[in-house]
N, C-alpha and C positions, 0 to 999 in steps of 0.2 A: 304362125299357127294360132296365137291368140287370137290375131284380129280376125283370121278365118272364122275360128271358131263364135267367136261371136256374134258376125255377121250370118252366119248359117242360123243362130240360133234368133234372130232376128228376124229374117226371112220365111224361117217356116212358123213365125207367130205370127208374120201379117199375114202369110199366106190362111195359117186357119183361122183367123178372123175373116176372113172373107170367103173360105170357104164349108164352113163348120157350123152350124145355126149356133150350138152353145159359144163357139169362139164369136160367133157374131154379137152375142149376148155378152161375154164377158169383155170385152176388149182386144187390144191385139196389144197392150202392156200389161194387162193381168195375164195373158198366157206368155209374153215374152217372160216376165217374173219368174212362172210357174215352172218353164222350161229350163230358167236358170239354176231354180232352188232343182228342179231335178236332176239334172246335170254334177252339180257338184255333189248332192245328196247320194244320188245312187252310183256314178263312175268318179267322185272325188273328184274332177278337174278344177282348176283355177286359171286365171287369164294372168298372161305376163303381169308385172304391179305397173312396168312402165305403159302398157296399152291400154290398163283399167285407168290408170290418171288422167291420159290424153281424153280417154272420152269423158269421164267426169269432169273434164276440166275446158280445157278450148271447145270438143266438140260440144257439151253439153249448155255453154254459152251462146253456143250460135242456136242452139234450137229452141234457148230459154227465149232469143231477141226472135226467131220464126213465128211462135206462137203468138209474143207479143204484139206483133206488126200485125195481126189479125183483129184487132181492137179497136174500133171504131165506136167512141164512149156514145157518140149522138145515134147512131142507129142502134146500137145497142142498147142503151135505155130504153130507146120507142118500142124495141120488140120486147124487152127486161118487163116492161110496166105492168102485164097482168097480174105478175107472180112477184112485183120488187118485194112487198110489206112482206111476203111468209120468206123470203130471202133473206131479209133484213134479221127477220125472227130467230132463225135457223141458224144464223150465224150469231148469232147473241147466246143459242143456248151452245154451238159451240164453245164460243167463251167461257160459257157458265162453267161447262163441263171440264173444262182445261184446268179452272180454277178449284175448282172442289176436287179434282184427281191429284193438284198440286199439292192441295192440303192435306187430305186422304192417306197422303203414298209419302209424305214429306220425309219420313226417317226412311224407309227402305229407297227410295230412288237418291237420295243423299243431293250430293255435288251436279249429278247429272237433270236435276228438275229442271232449272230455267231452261236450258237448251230445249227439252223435251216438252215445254208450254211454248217455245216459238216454234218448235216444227209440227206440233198436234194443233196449234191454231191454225197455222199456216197451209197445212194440209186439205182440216178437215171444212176450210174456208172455201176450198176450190180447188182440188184435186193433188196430186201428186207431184205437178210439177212449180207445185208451191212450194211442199217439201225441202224439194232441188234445189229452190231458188234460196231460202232461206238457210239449207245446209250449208252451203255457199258462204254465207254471208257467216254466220258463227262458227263454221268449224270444227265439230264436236268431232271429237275419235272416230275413226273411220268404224272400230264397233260397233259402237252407240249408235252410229249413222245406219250400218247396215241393221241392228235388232228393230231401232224405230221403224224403219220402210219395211221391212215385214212383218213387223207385228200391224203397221198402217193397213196392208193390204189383205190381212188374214183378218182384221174388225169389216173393213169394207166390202170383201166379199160376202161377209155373213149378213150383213145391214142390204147391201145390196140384192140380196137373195130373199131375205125376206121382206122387204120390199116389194119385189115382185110377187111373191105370196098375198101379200096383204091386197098392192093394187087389185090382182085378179081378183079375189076372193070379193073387196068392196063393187069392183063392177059385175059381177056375176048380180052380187044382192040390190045392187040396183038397176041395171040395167032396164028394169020395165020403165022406172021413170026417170032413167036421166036422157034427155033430148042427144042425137044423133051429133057431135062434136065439125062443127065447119073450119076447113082448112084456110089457114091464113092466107093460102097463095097457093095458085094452081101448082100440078105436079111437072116438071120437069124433067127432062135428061140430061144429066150431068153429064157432060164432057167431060173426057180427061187431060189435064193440064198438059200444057202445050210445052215442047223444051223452051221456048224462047220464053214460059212463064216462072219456069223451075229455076232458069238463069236470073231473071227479074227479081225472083224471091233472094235466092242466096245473095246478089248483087246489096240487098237493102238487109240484110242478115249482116252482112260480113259488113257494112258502113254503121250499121249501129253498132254493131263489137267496136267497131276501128275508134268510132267519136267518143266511148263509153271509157275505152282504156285510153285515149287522149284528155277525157276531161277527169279521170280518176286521178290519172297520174299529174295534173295541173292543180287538182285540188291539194294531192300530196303535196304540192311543190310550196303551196302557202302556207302549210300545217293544219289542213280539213280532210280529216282522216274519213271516207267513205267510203262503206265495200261497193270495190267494184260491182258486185250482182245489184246492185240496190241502185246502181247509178244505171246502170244499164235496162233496167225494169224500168224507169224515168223515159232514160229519151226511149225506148222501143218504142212505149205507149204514147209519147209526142209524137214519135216520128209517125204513127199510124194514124195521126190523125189530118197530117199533111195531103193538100189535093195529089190525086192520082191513084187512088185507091184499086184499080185494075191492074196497077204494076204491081202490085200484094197481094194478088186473088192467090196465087199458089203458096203462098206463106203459112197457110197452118197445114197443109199436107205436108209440106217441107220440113215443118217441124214438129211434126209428129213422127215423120221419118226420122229425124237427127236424135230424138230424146230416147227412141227406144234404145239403142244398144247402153247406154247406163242403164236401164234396168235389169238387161240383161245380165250387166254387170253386180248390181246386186244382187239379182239371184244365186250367181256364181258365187256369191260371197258369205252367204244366209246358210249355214249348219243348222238345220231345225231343229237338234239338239239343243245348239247355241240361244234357241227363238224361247226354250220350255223351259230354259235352267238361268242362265246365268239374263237372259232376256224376259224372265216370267215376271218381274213387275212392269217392265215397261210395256208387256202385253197387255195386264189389266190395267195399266192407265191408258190404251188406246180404247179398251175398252169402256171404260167409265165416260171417257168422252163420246164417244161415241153411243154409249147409254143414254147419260142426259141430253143428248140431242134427240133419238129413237122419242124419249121420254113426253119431249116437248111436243114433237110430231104426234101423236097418236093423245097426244091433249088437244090438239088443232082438230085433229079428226072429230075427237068427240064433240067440243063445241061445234060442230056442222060445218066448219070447214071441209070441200070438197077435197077428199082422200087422193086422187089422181095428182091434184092440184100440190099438195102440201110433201106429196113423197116426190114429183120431180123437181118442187125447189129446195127438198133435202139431199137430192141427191147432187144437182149443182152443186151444193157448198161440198159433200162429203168427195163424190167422185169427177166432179170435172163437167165440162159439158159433153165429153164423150160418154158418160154414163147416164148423162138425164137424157141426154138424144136415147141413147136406148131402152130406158125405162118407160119411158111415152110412146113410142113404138111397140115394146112388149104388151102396152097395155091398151093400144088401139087407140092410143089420145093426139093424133101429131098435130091436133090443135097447140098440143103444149110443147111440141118438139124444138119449133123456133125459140119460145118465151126459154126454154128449158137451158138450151144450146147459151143463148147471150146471159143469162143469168152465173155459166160456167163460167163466160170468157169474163164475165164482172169478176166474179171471184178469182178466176187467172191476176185482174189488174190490182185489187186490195188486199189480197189474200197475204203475199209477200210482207206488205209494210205493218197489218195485222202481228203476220208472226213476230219480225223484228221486235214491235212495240210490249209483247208479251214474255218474250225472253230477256227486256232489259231488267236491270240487276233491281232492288227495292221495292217486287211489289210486295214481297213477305217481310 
C-alpha cells in the first residue's frame, strides 16, 4: 500500500508537469513535494518507515549515480562559459549567506547549525539533489532533514516566483532595445528514449553503486573512513567522463525518474505545522540565505548586468538546471537555456563537496 501510494503520487506530478502550463513552470519535484505535503497534511497518511528507507536509501543512490553520469565536465564548460563568472558570484554569495544565517541564528538553531550550513550550501549551490546527496553523508535527524527540505522548497518557490516577475517585468522595459536573442543550435525533436537506452542507463547506474560500495568498503578495510554518497559522487562523475557518452544519453531522464519518489517522501513527512513552529528558525535561516543571494543578484542587475543573464545563473545555483531551463524559457531567452542547463549540472558536480566542506566542525 505504501509503495502504491507513493508511486501514484509520483506519477500524477510528472504527469502535471507535462501536462499543466504552471506544473510545467514549477517542476514535476516541486508538485511531487506539494502532493506530498498535501497528502499527509490534509488525509494524515504516512508511508510504511521500511518503504520510506528503501527509497531514501538504495533507491535514492542509484538516481543520485543517474544524474551524475549526465556530467560531461568538457562540454559542459564550453556551453557553462557565458554565464561561468555570475555562477561563480552566486555561489559565493551563497556562502556569504550560509555564513551570516550561522552567525545570526547561532543561539536559537543551537547543535543543529553545522549540519544545516552543509545542507543550505549544498543546496542552494545546485538544486535539491545536493541536499540528498549531502544529507547522505551527515546524517542529521530525520526531522531536521525533513524541516530543512521544506523550508528549502517554500524559500525557492518564492525566489523562484519572483524571479519570474522581475525577468518579465526587466524585458517588457527593455525590449525596444535589447536585440532579438539567437539560438545556440537549431530546434530539434526529441525522441523519446529507446528501452534499450533506459536499460544502458540503469546498466551504468547500478555499476557505479556496485564500484562505489566496493571501494567504500575497501577504504573501510584500511581505516579511510569515507561516506559512501561522497565516494560515489567521485566516480559517477569519472565515470561520465569515460568514451561512450551515447550509452548515458538516457541517464538523467532515468534519474530524475528514480529521485522523485523521495520527495514524495518528504512530503509525506513535512506537518506544515511542524515547518511554522518547531521548524520556524530553520525557515528563516533558508531564508536569510536565500536573501543574501536575491541581495547580490539585484546588485548585478543594478551595476548593468543583463537581468535575464544574472537570474538564470541564480537560479542554477538555487534550483538545479531543471529550473533555469525553465526560467529562460518563461522569459523567451533559450539563448540561455543551454548555458543555463550545464551551469545546474556544474552545481550538481561541486555542490555536494561545497556542502560537506561547510558542515565541517571549527569554522566558529
Amino acid at each position: 500500500m505504501s509503495f502504491l501510494g507513493i508511486a501514484g503520487l509520483t506519477a500524477l506530478g510528472w504527469w502535471l508537469s507535462r501536462r499543466w502550463l504552471w506544473g510545467q513552470r514549477l517542476g514535476v519535484t516541486m508538485l511531487v513535494l506539494l502532493l506530498g505535503v498535501a497528502v499527509r497534511n490534509g488525509l494524515g497518511w504516512q508511508p510504511d518507515a521500511r518503504i520510506s528507507g528503501w527509497i531514501s536509501g538504495p533507491l535514492t543512490s542509484l538516481a543520485i549515480a543517474e544524474l551524475l553520469l549526465a556530467i560531461r565536465l568538457k562540454t559542459l564548460l564550453q556551453r557553462a562559459r557565458p554565464l561561468l563568472l555570475l555562477f561563480g558570484v552566486v555561489v559565493l554569495a551563497t556562502v556569504v549567506g550560509v555564513v551570516v544565517g550561522a552567525v545570526a541564528l547561532a543561539q536559537p538553531l543551537g547543535d543543529q547549525r553545522s549540519d544545516l550550513m552543509g545542507l543550505y550550501t549544498a543546496t542552494f549551490s545546485g538544486g535539491s539533489l545536493n541536499l540528498v546527496a549531502v544529507g547522505r553523508i551527515l546524517s542529521p535527524p530525520d526531522a531536521l532533514l525533513t524541516l530543512a527540505t521544506a523550508a528549502d522548497q517554500i524559500v525557492f518557490t518564492l525566489w523562484f516566483a519572483l524571479s519570474m516577475g522581475l525577468g518579465r517585468r526587466n524585458r517588457l522595459i527593455a525590449s525596444a532595445r535589447t536585440p532579438q536573442p539567437l539560438a545556440l543550435s537549431p530546434p530539434t525533436t526529441q525522441a523519446q528514449p529507446a528501452g534499450r537506452d533506459w536499460l544502458l542507463a540503469l546498466l551504468w547506474g547500478l555499476g557505479a553503486v556496485g564500484l562505489s560500495h566496493g571501494l567504500s568498503q575497501g577504504l573501510a578495510w584500511i581505516g579511510v573512513g569515507v561516506p559512501f554518497i561522497l565516494v560515489l559522487t567521485t566516480v559517477a562523475v569519472l565515470a561520465a567522463q569515460l568514451p561512450g557518452p551515447r550509452t548515458r544519453r538516457s541517464c538523467p531522464d532515468c534519474g530524475q525518474l528514480l529521485i522523485q519518489p523521495f520527495f514524495a517522501v518528504v512530503g509525506l513527512s513535512t506537518p506544515l505545522a511542524g515547518v511554522f513552529s518547531e521548524g520556524l528558525w530553520i525557515l528563516v535561516y533558508a531564508a536569510i540565505v536565500v536573501g543574501m543571494h536575491a541581495v547580490v543578484v539585484l546588485a548585478l542587475a543594478r551595476c548593468r548586468v543583463p537581468m535575464a543573464e544574472v537570474l538564470v545563473a541564480s537560479q542554477a545555483a538555487i534550483g538545479g538546471p531543471s529550473t533555469a531551463l525553465a526560467l529562460a524559457t518563461s522569459l523567451e531567452r533559450d539563448d540561455l537555456a543551454v548555458p543555463g542547463v550545464a551551469l545546474g549540472l556544474l552545481g550538481y558536480a561541486i555542490g555536494t563537496y561545497l556542502g560537506v566542506a561547510m558542515a565541517a566542525p571549527g569554522w566558529f
